[in-house]
MIPA-484003 format. One record per residue (C-alpha): residue in one letter; x, y, z. Coordinates in pm, whole numbers, plus 50000, padded with zeros to 5 digits. Layout:
N
SITE  residuo      u      v      w
SITE        A      X      Y      Z
...
REM end
This chain:
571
SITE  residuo      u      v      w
SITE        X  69382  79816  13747
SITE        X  69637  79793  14059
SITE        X  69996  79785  13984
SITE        X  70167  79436  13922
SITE        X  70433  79378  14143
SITE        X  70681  79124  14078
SITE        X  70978  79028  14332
SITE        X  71305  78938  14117
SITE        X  71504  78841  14336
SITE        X  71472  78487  14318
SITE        X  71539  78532  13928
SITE        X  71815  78785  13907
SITE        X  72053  78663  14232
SITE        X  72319  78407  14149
SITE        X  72578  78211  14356
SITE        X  72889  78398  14475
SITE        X  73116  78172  14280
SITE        X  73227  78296  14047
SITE        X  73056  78607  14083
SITE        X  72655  78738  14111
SITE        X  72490  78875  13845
SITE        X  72261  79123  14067
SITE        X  72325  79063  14473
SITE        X  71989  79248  14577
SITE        X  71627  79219  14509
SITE        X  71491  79446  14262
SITE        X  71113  79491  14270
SITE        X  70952  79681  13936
SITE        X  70610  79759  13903
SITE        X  70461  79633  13567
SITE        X  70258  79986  13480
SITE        X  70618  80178  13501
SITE        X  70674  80015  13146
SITE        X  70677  80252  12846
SITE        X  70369  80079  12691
SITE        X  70026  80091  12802
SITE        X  69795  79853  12820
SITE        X  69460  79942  12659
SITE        X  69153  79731  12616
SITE        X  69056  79703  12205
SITE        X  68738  79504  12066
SITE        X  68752  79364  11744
SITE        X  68492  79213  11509
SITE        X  68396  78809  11608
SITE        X  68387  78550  11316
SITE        X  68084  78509  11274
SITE        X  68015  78840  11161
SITE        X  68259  78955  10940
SITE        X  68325  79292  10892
SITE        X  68233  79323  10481
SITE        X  67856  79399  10696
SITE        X  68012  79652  10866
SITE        X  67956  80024  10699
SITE        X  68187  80144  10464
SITE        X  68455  80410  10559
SITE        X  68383  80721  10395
SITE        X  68741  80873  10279
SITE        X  68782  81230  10125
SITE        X  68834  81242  09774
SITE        X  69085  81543  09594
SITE        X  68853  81729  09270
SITE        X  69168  81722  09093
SITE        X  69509  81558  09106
SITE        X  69806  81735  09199
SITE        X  70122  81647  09062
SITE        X  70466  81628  09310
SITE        X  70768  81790  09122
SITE        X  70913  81479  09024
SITE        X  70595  81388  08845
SITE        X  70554  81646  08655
SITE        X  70926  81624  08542
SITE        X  70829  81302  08442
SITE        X  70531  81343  08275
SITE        X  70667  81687  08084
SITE        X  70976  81404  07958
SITE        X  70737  81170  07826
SITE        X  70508  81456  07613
SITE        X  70852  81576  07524
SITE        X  70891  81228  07350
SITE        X  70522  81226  07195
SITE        X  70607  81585  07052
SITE        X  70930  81539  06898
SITE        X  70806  81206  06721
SITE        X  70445  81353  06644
SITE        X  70350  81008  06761
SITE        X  69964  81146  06842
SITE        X  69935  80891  07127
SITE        X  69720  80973  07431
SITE        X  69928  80912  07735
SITE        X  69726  80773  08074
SITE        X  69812  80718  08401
SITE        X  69556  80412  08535
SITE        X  69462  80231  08793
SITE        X  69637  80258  09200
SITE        X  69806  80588  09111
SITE        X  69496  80789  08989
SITE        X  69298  80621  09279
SITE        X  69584  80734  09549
SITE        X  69605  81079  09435
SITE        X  69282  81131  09456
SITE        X  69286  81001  09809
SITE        X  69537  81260  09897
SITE        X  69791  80930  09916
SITE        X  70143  80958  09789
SITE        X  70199  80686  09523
SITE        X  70518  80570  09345
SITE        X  70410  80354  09144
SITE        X  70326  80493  08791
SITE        X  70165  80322  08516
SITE        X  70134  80431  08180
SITE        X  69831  80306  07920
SITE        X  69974  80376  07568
SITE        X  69671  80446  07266
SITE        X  69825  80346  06996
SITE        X  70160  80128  07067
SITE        X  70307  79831  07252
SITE        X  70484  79971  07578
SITE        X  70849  79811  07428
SITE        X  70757  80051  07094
SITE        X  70750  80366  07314
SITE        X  71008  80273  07531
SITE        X  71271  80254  07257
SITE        X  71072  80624  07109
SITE        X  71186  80732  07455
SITE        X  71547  80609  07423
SITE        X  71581  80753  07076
SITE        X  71474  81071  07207
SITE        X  71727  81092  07512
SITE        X  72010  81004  07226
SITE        X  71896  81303  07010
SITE        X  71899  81507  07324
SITE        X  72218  81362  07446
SITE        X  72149  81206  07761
SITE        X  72206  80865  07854
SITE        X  71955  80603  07706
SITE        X  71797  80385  07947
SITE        X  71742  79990  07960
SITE        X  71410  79869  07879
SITE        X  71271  79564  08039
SITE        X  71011  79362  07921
SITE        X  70744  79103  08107
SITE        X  70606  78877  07831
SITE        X  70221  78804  07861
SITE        X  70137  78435  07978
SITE        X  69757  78427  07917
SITE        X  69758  78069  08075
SITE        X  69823  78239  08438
SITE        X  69576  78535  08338
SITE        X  69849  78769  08209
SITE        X  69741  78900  07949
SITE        X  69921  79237  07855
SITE        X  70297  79253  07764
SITE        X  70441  79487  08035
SITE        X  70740  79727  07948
SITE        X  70964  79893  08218
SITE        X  71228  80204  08195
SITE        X  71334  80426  08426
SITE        X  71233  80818  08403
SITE        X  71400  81052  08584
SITE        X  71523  80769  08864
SITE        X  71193  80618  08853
SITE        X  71077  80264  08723
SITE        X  70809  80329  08507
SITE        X  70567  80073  08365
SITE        X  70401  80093  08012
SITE        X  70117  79929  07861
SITE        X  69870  79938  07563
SITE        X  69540  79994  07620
SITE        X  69318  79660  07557
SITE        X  69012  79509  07466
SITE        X  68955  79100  07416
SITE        X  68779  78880  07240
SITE        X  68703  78503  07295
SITE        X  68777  78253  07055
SITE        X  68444  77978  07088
SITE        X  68516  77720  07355
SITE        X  68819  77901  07491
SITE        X  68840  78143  07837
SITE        X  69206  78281  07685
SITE        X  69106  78573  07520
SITE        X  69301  78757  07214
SITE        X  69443  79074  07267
SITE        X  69418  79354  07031
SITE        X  69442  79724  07087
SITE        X  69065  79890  07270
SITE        X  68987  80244  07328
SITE        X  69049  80391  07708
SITE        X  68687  80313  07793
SITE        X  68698  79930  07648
SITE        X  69016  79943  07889
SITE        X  68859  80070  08173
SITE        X  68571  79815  08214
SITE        X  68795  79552  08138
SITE        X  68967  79671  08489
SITE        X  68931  79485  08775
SITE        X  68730  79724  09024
SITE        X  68571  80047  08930
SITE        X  68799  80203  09158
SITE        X  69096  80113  08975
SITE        X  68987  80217  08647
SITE        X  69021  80592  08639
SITE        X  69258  80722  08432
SITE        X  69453  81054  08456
SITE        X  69512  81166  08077
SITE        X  69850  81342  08092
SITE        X  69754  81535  07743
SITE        X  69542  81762  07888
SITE        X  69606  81711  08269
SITE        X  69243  81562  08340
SITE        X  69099  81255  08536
SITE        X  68886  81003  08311
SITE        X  68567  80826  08466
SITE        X  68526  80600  08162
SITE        X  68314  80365  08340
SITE        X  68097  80643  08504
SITE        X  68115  80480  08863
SITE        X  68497  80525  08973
SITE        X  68452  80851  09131
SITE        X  68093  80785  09322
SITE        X  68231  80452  09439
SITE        X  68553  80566  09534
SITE        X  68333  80889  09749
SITE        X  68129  80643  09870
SITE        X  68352  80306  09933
SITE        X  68248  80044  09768
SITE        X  68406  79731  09608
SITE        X  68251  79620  09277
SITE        X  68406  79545  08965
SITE        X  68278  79717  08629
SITE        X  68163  79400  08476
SITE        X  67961  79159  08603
SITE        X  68216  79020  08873
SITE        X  68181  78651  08799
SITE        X  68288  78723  08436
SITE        X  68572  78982  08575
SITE        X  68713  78699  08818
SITE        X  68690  78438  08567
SITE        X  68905  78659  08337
SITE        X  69140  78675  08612
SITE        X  69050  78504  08927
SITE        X  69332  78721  09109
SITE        X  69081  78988  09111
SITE        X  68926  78819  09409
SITE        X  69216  78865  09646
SITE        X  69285  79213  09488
SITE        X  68909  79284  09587
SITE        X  68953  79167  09938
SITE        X  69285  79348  09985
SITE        X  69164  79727  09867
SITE        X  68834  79637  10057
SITE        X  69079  79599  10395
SITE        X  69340  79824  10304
SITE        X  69054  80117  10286
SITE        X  68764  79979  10521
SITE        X  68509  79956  10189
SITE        X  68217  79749  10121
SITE        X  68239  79450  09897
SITE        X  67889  79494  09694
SITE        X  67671  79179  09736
SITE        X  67707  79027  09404
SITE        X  68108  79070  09437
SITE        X  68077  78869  09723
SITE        X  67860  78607  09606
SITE        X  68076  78588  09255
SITE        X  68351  78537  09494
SITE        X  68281  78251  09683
SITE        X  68107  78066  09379
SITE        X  68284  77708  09317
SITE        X  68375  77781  08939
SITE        X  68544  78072  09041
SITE        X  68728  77917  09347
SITE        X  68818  77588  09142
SITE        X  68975  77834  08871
SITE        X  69154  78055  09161
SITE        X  69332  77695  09279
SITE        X  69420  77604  08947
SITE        X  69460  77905  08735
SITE        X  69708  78153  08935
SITE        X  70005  78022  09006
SITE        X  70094  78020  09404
SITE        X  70372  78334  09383
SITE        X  70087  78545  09302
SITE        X  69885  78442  09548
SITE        X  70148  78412  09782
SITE        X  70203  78811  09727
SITE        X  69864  78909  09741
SITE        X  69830  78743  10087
SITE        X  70155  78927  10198
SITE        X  70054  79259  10073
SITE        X  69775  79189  10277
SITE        X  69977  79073  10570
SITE        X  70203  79416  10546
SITE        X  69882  79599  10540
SITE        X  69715  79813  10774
SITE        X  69422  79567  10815
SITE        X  69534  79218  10801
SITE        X  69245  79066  10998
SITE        X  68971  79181  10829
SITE        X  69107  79038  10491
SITE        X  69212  78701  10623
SITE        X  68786  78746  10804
SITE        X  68711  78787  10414
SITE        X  68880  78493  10262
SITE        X  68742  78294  10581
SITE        X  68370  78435  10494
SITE        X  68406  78407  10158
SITE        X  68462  78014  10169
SITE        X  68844  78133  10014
SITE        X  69086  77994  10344
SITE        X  69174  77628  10198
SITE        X  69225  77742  09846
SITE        X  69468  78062  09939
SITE        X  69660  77846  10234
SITE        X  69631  77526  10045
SITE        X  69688  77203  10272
SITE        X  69892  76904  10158
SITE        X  69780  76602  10132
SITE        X  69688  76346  10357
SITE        X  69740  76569  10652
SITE        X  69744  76392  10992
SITE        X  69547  76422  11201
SITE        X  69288  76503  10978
SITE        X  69212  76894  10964
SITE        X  68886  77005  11089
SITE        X  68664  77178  10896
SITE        X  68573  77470  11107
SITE        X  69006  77496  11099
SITE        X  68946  77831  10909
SITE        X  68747  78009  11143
SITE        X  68984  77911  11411
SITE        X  69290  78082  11236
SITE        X  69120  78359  11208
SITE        X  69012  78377  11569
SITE        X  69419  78377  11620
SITE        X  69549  78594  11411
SITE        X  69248  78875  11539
SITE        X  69386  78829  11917
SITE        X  69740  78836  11753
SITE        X  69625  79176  11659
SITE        X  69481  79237  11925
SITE        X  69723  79193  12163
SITE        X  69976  79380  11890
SITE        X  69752  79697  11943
SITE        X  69714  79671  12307
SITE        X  70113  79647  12352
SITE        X  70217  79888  12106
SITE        X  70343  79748  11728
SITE        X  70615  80019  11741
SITE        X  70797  79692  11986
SITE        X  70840  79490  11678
SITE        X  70974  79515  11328
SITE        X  70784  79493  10989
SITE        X  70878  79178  10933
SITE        X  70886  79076  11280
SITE        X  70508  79172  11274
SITE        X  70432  78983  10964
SITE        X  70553  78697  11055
SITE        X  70359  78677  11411
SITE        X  70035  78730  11226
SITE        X  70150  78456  10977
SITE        X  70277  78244  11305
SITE        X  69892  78351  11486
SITE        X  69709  78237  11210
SITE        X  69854  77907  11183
SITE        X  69863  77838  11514
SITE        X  69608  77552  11504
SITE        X  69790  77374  11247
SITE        X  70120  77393  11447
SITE        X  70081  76993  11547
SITE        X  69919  76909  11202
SITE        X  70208  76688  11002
SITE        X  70192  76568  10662
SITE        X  70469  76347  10478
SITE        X  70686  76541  10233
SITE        X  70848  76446  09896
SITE        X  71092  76217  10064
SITE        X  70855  76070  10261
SITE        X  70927  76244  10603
SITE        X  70702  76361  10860
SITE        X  70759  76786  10795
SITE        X  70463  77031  10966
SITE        X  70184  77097  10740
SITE        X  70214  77488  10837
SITE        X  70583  77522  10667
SITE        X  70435  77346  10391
SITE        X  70181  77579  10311
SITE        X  70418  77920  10355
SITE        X  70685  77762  10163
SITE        X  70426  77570  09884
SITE        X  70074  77740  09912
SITE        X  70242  78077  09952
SITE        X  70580  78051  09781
SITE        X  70697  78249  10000
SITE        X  71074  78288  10117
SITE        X  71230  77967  10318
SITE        X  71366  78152  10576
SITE        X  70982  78267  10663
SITE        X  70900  77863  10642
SITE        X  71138  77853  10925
SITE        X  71087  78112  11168
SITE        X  70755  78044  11157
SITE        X  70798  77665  11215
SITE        X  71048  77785  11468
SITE        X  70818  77940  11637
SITE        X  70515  77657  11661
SITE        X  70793  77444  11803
SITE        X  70914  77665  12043
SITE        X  70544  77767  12171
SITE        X  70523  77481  12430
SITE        X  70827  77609  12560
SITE        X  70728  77960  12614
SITE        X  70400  77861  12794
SITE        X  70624  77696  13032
SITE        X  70848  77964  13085
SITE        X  70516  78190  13175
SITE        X  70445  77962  13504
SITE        X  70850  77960  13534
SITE        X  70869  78335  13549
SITE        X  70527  78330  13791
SITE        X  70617  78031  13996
SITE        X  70802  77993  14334
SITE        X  70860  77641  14268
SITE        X  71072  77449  13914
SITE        X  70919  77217  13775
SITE        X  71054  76918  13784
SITE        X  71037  76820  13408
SITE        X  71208  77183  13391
SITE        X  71494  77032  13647
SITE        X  71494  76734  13418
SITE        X  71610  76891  13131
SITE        X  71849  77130  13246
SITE        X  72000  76846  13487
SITE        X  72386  76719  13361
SITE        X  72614  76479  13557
SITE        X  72934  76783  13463
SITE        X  72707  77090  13565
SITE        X  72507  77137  13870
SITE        X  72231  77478  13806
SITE        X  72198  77645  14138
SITE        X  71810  77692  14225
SITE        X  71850  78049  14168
SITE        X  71984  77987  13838
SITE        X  71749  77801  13702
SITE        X  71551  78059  13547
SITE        X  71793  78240  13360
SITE        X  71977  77941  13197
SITE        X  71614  77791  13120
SITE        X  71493  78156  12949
SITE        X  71830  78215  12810
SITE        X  71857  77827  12612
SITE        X  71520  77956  12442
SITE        X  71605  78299  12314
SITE        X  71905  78130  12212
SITE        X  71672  77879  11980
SITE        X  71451  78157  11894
SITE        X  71699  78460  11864
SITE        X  71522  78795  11735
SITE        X  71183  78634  11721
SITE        X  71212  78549  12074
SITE        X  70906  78850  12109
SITE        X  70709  78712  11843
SITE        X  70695  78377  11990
SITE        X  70647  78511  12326
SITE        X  70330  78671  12193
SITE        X  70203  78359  11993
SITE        X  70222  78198  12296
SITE        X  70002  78402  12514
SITE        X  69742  78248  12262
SITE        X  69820  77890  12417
SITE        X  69755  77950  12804
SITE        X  69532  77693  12893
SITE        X  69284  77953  13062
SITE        X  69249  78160  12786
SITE        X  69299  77911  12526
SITE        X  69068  77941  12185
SITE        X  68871  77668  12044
SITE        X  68588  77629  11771
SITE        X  68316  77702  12106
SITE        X  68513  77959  12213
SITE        X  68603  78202  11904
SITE        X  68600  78544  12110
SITE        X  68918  78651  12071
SITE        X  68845  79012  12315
SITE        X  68803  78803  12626
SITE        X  69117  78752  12802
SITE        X  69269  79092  12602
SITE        X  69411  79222  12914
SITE        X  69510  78908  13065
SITE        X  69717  78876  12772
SITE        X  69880  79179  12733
SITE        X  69957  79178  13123
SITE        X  70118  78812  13055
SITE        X  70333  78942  12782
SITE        X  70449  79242  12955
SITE        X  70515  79068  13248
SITE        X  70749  78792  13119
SITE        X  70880  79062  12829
SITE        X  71026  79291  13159
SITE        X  71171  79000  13331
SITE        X  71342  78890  13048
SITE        X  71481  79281  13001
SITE        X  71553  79266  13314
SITE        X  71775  78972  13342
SITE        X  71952  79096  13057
SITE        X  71850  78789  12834
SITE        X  71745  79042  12527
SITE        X  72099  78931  12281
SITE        X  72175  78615  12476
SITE        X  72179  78472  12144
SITE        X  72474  78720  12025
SITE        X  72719  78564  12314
SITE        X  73032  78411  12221
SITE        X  73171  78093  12446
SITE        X  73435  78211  12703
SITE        X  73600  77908  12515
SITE        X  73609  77754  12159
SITE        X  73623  77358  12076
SITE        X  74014  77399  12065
SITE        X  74059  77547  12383
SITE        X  73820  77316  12547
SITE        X  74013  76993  12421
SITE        X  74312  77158  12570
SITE        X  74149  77205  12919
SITE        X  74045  76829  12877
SITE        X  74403  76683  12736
SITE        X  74197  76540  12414
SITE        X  74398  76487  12096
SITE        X  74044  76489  11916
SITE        X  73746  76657  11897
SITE        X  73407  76453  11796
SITE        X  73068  76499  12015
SITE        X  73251  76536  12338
SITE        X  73387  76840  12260
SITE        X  72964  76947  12190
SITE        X  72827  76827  12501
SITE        X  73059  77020  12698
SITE        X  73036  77356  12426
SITE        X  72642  77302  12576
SITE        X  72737  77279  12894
SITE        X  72956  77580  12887
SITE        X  72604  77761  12720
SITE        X  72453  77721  13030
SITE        X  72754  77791  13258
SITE        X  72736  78122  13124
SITE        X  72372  78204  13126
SITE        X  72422  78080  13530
SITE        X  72733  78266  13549
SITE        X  72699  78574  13310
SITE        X  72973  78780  13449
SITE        X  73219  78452  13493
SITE        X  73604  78501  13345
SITE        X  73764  78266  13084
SITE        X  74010  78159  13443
SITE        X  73731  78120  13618
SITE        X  73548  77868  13316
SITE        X  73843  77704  13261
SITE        X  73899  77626  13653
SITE        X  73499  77492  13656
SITE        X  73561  77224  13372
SITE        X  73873  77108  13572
SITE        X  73701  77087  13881
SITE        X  73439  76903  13700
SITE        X  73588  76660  13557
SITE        X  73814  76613  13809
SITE        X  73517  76530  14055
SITE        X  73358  76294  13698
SITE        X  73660  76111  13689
SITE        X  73677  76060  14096
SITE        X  73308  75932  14103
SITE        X  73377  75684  13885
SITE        X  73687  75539  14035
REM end
């Protein structure tokens, strides 16, 4: 591809009063930026990648323990020794399963034989006392069978590290009742009652070995697949979680969900009891774990696929206009040339959360005009409804991400303002104030530099949801392939991205008014404030961005002359 020139003079050359930003044209050429652009194909929606083959990962023969494990674990038989206590202490689920991968993993849990998790926990404390070291505080997470949590959960820290403990269970139903009652199993009634083979090895701290109680964990870990050692509509049913857990190890590790997971999945008892059984913080962190993860798209093509979207991103009611039913598969589309275009710029440009939020912003894109009328009976967007309600997620995520939708017309603008010769006139329009005439040459940077201002740090993030909206690469429900138009993207983005850079707009948001209200209502001989002294603080805004090397002499002599020429008009 040729180099992409772009002339910026006619964006970076100001008036000589008070003083030019740059005075000379400075041509750069597009492919001297520090990030190439690649070409990357992704997967289309209508075939999703749980067809795809499995990715075959190498799995450790044994597990080998970091120093600060086997401190840990040499503390805890310490404690099983000096009490004689004859309990079998296990390592399950993500920890055994990571080690094994060759993965570093931090989080330890401990499956107790013979005793409640609080019971040892105190043993442990009692034993630190005798030895005369500090006792630790123990923390405790009551079960709440009515969301599907069924095992009491204790937590201490060992060594510096938070440690969770739990008894080992097995469950029986009382007749016409899905809670079960609890009582203590053996390690193999545990491990089927897991929710993916997978996750059910155990690593038996006793005598240093891994446990395949379920005689599949290790085969279907060697060759990845995602099945659950029950019959999966009974596992979800137990805990309907288990779906989303499914889709996110299936992502995280590029596995295979087995057929009858999948079918078990999308079945309508199962979905019905996902909606109403978990509450929305779990799900809400299950998507996000997903969202941080190192395959976003592919889970959010799962939950599409497996009929999952409007249950995990629940809508509210009465949504207007009306929300199509293909709306799924059109998110989806988004967030996969989100990624896309991520890839093809480089991710390292962004922060986590910078990048979790555009994929959350990419995937509702669709939804960013869809309105729905909240508990006070006000028109709010359905798509902060759903991160803030569906998702539970923080309210400061609601808002960027609403932030963003709003902004997005904006930003599609500003690429034919950055391309363009010519300003548009509703552009002219909107910037145009009887105090504060914008030279032509101006125009630009105050325009750009009022929208990073709105936007602040996410001011890349919206710039990159926006790409999404050009009218000539715009996706609808005919046109779901999200490859075509990859480069034209990325060459969008980088283009506008520079020119920003360049006109030093990158922290606009971070710059303080030459003058504060006070010192305005002195220049103006006002005894009070009220919305006069606003107007003119947003004038000033753009004075600035017109005039970014201006002095506070120089601003003060510009609202004289202004309002000296105000007043004089209107004699």
């Amino acid at each position: 591809m040729p180099p992409l020139l772009l002339n910026a003079s006619r964006l970076l050359h100001f008036p000589p009063f008070p003083k030019p930003y740059f005075s000379s044209s400075i041509p750069f050429r597009l492919t001297s930026l520090r990030r190439p652009i690649k070409t990357l194909r992704f997967f289309t929606s209508s075939r999703f990648p749980m067809d795809a083959p499995p990715i075959v990962l190498p799995v450790k023969e044994r597990i080998e323990l970091s120093e600060k494990e086997d401190q840990i674990f040499a503390r805890l038989l310490d404690v099983v020794r000096h009490f004689g206590l004859e309990t079998q202490l296990r390592v399950a689920g993500g920890w055994v399963r990571d080690k094994l991968l060759g993965k570093e993993c931090y989080d330890i849990d401990i499956a107790l034989d013979n005793m409640l998790g609080k019971d040892f926990c105190e043993k442990v404390n009692e034993y630190l006392k005798s030895v005369g070291e500090q006792e630790q505080g123990i923390g405790v997470i009551q079960c709440n069978p009515d969301q599907s949590k069924h095992l009491e959960t204790a937590r201490m820290r060992i060594y510096d590290t938070w440690i969770d403990f739990v008894n080992l269970r097995s469950e029986t139903y009382a007749e016409n009742s899905r809670i079960p009652r609890m009582k203590f199993g053996t390690a193999e009634e545990d491990a089927y009652r897991r929710d993916l083979t997978i996750n059910s090895l155990f690593y038996n701290i006793n005598n240093s070995s891994v446990e395949d109680l379920t005689g599949r964990g290790l085969k279907d870990l060697k060759s990845g697949l995602i099945v659950t050692p029950l019959p999966p509509k009974a596992t979800f049913m137990d805990d309907p979680l288990r779906v989303l857990r499914a889709i996110r190890f299936g992502a995280r590790f590029g596995f295979v969900l087995a057929e009858e997971l999948k079918e078990a999945a999308s079945d309508e008892e199962v979905r019905t009891a996902l909606a109403n059984k978990i509450s929305r913080e779990r799900i809400g962190h299950e998507v996000d774990l997903m969202m941080s993860d190192k395959q976003p798209v592919k889970a959010m093509a799962w939950i599409c696929g497996l009929k999952l979207f409007s249950v995990v991103f629940a809508f509210p009611e009465s949504p207007r206009p009306p929300i199509d039913e293909h709306c799924d598969r059109l998110c989806v589309s988004h967030i996969e040339a989100a990624w896309s275009l991520l890839q093809a710029i480089g991710p390292a440009l962004f922060t986590d959360d910078q990048r979790r939020l555009c994929l959350y912003s990419s995937l509702l894109l669709p939804l960013r005009c869809t309105t729905y009328l909240d508990k006070k009976l006000k028109e709010a967007p359905v798509t902060g409804c759903i991160i803030r309600e569906s998702l539970k997620l923080k309210a400061s995520d609601s808002d960027v991400v609403v932030n963003i939708h709003n902004a997005c017309n904006r930003f599609v603008e500003l690429f034919t303002l950055l391309e363009s010769d010519e300003i548009p006139e509703n552009i002219r329009a909107d910037l145009e104030d009887e105090f504060l005439e914008i030279p032509s040459t101006s125009i630009k940077r105050v325009f750009t530099g009022l929208l990073l201002r709105q936007i602040k740090d996410f001011w890349r993030v919206a710039l990159l949801t926006s790409t999404l909206l050009d009218p000539a690469l715009h996706l609808t429900n005919d046109n779901l392939d999200r490859t075509e138009g990859l480069d034209s993207r990325t060459e969008m983005f980088l283009r506008a991205e520079s020119t920003i850079t360049q006109l030093g707009l990158d922290g606009v948001w971070k710059t303080k008014l030459l003058l504060d209200g006070k010192a305005i209502m002195g220049v103006l001989q006002l005894k009070s404030g009220g919305p006069t002294i606003g107007q003119w603080q947003q004038r000033l805004i753009k004075w600035q961005l017109a005039y970014p090397n201006a002095t506070t002499e120089e601003c003060i002599d510009w609202i004289k002359q202004s309002q000296a020429k105000r007043q004089k008009l209107s004699d």
